[in-house]
Backbone bond lengths (Angstrom), bond angles and torsions (degrees), N, CA, C in turn:
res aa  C-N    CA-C-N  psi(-1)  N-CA   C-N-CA  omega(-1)  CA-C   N-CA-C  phi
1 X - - - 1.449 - - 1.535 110.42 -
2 X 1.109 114.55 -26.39 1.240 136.92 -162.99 2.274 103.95 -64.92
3 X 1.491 80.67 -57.90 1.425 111.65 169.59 1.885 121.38 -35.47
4 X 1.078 90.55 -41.11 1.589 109.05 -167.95 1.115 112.31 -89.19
5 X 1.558 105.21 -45.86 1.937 116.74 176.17 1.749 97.44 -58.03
6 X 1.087 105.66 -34.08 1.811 116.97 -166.76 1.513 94.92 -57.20
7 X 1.641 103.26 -68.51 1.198 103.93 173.52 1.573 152.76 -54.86
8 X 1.116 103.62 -35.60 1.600 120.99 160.80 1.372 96.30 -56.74
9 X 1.074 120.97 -78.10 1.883 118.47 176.13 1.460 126.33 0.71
10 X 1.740 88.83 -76.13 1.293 107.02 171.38 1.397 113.78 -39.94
11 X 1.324 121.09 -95.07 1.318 111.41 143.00 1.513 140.36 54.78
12 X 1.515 81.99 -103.02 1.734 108.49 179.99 1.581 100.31 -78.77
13 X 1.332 125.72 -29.62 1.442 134.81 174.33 1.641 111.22 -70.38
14 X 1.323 123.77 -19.74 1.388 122.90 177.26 1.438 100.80 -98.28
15 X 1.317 131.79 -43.17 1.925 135.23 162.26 1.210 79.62 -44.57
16 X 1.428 149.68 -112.67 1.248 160.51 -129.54 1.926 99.50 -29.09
17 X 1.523 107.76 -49.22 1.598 102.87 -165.51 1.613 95.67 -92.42
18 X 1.642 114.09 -16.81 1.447 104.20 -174.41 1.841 102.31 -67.66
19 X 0.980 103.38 -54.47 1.852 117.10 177.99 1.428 117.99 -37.27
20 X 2.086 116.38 -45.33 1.123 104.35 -161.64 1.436 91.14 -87.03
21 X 1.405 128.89 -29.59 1.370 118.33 -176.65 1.889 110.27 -54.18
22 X 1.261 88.53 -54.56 2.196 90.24 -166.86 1.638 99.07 -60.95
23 X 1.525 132.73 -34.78 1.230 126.39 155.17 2.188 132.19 -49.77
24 X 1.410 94.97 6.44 1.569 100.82 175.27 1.657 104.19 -64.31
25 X 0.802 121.92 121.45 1.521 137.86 135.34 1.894 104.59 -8.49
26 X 0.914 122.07 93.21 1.678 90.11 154.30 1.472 132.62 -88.05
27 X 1.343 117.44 151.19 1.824 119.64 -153.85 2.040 91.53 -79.85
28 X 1.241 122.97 100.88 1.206 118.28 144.23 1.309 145.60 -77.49
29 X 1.081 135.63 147.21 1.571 120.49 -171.36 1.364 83.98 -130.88
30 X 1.277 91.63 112.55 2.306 108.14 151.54 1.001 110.23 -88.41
31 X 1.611 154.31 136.77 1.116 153.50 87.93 1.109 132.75 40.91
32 X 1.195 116.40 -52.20 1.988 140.07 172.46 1.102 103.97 -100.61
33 X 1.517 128.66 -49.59 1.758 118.65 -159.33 1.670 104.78 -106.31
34 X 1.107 105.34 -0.11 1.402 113.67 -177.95 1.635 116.09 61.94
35 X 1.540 122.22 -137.82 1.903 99.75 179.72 1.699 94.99 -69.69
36 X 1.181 87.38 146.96 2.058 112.04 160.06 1.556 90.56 -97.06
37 X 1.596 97.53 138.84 0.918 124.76 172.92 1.465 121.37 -131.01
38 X 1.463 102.54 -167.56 1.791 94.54 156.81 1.572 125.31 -152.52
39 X 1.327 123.55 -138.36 1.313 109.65 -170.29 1.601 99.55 -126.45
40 X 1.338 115.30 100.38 1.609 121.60 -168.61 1.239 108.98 89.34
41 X 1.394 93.67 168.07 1.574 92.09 156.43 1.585 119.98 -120.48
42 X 1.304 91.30 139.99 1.569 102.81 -167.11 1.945 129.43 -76.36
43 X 1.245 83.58 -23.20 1.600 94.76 163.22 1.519 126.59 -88.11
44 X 1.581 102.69 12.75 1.406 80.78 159.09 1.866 111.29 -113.91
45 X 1.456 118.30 7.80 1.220 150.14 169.11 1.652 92.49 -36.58
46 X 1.465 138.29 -58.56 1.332 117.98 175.33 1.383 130.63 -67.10
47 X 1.289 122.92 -15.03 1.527 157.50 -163.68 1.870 80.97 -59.64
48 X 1.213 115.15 -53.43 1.645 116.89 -161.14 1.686 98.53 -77.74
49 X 1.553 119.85 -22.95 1.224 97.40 176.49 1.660 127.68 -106.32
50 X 1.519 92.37 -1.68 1.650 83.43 -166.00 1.472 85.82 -138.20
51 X 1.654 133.04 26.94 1.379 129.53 146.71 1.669 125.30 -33.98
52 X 1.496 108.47 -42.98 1.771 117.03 -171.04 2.020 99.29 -80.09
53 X 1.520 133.02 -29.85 0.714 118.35 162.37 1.944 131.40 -64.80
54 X 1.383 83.76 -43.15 1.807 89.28 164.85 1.839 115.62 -56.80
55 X 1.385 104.92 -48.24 1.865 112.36 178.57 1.421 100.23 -58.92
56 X 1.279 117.77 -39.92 1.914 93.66 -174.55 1.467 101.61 -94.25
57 X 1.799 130.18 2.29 1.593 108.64 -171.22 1.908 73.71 -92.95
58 X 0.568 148.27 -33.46 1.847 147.32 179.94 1.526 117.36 -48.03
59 X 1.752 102.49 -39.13 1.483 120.16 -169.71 1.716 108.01 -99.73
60 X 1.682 114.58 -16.37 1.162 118.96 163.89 1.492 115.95 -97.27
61 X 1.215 135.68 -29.68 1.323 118.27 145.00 1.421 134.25 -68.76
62 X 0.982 118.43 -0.39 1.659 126.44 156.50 1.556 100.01 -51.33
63 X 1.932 92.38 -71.73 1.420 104.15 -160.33 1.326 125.67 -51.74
64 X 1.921 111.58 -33.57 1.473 116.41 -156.46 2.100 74.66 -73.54
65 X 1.380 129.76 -55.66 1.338 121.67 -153.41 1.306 130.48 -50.44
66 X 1.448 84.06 -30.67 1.804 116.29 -177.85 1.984 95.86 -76.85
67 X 1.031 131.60 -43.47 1.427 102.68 176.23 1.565 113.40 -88.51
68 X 1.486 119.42 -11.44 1.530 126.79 168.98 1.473 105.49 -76.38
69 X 1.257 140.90 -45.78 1.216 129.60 -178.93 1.792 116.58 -87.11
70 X 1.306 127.51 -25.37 1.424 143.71 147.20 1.911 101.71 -19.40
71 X 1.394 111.23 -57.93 1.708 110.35 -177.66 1.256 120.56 -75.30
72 X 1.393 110.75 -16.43 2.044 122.80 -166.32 1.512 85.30 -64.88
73 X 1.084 92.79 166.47 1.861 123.39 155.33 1.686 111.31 -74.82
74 X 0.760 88.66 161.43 1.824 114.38 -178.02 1.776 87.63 -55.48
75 X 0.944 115.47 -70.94 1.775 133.29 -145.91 1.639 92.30 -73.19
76 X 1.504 108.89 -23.29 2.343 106.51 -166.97 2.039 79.62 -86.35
77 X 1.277 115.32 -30.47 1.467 101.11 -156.96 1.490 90.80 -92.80
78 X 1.412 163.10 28.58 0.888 145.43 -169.74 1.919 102.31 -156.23
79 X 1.714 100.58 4.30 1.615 114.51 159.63 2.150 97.91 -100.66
80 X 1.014 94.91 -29.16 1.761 91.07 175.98 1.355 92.83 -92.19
81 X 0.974 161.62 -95.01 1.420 137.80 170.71 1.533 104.33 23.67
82 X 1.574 109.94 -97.03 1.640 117.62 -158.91 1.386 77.41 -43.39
83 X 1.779 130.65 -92.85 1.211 153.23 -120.24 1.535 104.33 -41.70
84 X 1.206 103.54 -46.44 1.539 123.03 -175.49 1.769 115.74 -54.68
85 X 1.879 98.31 -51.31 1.378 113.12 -173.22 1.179 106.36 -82.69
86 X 1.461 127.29 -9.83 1.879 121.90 178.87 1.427 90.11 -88.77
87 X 1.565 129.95 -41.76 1.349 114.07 -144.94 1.729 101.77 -92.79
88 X 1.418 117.49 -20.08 1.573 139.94 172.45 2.141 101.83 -51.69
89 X 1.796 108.11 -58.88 1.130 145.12 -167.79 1.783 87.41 -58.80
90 X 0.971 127.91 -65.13 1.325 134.14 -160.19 1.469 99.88 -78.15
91 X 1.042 119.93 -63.97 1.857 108.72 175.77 1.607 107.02 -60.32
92 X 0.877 131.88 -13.17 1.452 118.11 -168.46 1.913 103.73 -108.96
93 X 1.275 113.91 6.03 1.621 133.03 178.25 1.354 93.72 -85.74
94 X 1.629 94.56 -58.17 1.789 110.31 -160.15 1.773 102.10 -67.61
95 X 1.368 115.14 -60.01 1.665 101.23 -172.55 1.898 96.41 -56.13
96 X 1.188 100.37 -21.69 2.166 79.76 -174.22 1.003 103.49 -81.57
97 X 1.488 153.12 -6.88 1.664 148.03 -175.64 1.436 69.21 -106.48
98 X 1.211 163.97 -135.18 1.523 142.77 -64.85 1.497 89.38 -87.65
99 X 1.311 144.30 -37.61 1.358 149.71 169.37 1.142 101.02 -49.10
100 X 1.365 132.78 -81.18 1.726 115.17 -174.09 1.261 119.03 -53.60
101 X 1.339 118.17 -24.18 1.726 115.51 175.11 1.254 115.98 -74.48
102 X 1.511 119.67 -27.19 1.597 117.02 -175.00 1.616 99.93 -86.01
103 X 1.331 105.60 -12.19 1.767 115.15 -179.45 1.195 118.36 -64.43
104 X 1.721 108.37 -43.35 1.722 138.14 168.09 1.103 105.51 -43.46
105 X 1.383 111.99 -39.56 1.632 123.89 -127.78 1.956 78.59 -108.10
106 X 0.884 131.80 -63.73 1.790 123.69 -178.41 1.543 101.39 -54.08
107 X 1.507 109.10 -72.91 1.451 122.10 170.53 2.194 102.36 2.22
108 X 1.540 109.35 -74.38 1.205 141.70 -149.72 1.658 94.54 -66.20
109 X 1.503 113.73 -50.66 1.332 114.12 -156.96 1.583 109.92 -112.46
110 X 1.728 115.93 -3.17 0.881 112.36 177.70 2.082 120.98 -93.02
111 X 0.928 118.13 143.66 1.301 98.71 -177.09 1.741 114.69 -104.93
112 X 1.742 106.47 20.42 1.269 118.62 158.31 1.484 128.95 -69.10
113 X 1.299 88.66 -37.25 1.586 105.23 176.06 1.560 115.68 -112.10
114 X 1.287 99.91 155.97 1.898 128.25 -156.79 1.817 88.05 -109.55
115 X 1.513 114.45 -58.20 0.744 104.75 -176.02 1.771 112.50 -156.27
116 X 1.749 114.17 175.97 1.207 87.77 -135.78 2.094 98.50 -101.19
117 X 1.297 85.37 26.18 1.822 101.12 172.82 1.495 113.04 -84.00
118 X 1.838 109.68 -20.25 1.113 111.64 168.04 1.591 141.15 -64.17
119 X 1.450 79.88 -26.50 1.703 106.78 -177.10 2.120 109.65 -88.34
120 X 1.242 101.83 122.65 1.520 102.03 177.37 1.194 122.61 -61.92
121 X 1.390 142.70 141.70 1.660 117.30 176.88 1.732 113.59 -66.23
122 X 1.180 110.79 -34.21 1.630 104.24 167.19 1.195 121.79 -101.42
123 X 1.318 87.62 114.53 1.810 104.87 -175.76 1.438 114.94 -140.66
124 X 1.138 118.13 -163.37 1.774 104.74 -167.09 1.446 110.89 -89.84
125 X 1.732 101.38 -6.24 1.828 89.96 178.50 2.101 94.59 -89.66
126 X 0.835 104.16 -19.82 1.335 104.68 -176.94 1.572 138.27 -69.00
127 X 1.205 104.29 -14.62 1.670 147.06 -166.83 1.820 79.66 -41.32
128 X 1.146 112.17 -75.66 1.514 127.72 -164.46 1.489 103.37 -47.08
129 X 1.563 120.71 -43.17 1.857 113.21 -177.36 1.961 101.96 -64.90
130 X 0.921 128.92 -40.94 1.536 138.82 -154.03 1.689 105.63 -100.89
131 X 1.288 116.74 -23.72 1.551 117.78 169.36 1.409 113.91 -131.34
132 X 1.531 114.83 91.71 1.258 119.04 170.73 1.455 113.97 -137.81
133 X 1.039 143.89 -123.56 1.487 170.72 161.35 1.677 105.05 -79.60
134 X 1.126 109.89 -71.44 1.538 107.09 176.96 1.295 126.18 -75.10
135 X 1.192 124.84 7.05 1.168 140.21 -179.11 1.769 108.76 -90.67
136 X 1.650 101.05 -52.71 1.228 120.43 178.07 1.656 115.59 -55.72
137 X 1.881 97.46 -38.25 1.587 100.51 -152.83 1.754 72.41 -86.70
138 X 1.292 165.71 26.61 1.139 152.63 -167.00 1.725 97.62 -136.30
139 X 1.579 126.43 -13.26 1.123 115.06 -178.78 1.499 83.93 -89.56
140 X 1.450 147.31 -47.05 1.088 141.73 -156.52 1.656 113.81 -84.56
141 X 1.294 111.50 3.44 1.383 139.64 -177.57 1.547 97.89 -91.54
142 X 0.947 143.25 -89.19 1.407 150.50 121.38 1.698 112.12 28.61
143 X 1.427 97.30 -81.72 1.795 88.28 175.46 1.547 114.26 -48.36
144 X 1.391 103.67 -50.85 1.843 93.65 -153.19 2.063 84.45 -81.35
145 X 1.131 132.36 0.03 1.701 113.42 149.17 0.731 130.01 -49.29
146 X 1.531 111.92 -56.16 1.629 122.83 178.00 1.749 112.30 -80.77
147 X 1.386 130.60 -30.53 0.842 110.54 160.90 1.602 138.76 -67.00
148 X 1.462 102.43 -8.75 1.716 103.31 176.56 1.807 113.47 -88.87
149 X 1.811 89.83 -14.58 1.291 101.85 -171.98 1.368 101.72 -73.67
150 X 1.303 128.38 -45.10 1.434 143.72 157.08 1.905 111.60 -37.10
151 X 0.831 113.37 -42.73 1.139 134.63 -162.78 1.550 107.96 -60.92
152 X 1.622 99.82 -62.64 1.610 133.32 152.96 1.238 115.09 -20.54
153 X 1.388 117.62 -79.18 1.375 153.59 -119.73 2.377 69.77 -98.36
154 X 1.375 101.20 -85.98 1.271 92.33 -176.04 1.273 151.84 -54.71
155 X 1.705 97.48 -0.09 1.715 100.72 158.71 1.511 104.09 -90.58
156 X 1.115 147.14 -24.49 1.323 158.89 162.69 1.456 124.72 -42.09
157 X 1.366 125.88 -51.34 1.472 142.85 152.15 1.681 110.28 -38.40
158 X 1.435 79.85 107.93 2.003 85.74 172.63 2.034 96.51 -68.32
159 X 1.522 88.54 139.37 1.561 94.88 158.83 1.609 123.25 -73.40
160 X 1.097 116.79 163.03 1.527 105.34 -178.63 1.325 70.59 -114.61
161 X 2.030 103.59 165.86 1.230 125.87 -164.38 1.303 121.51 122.66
């Protein structure tokens, strides 16, 4: 049963990043009204409904990693270790350079902003850098880190007894 909840998760956890991305704002520039905007942001509008499916696809890939990495060797859990933290390191460089550049990029054309410290990196034109594919493969990047790190840590712990 366990299996299925996992799966639906997954799932409802990939709708979850498909939604907030196709919900981005796109940055228009009018002439007269300067950027169009809107009121909130709308991609994070699914966040309230399908948050508990994302928390258990997070808490079931913990779990499945944590009894898959629990059997590795010292040396298999500490190549997923690096693998995890180079490949985590590199998507999380890349969404922060296309975020400060699209930041430049409102900053420049908007006449709301003075400057571009004013502007948050997640915002409604941004929806698309922070919820995509690499975003997703970087939350699941993340779990099985900490779960191997866990993994580590708990063959290591003397038992009392």
């Amino acid at each position: 049963m366990f299996i299925i909840i996992y799966f639906i998760s997954f799932l409802m956890s990939g709708l979850l990043f498909y939604l907030c991305n196709d919900m981005t704002q796109t940055l228009n520039i009018n002439s007269e009204l300067g950027v169009v905007g809107g009121n909130g942001n709308p991609g994070l509008f699914p966040w309230i409904f399908l948050f508990p499916f994302f928390g258990f696809f997070v808490y079931g890939t913990f779990k499945y990693s944590m009894l898959t990495l629990t059997k590795l060797a010292k040396a298999k859990k500490i190549m997923i270790i690096a693998g995890s933290s180079v490949l985590s390191f590199i998507i999380l460089i890349n969404v922060y350079i296309q975020a400060s550049e699209l930041r430049k990029k409102i900053a420049e054309v908007s006449p709301s902003y003075t400057k571009e410290s004013e502007l948050s990196l997640l915002n409604f034109w941004s929806n698309s850098i922070f919820f995509n594919f690499f975003t997703f493969l970087l939350v699941i990047l993340l779990t099985i880190l900490v779960s191997a790190g866990t993994a580590m840590l708990k063959r290591n712990i003397p038992r009392a007894g």
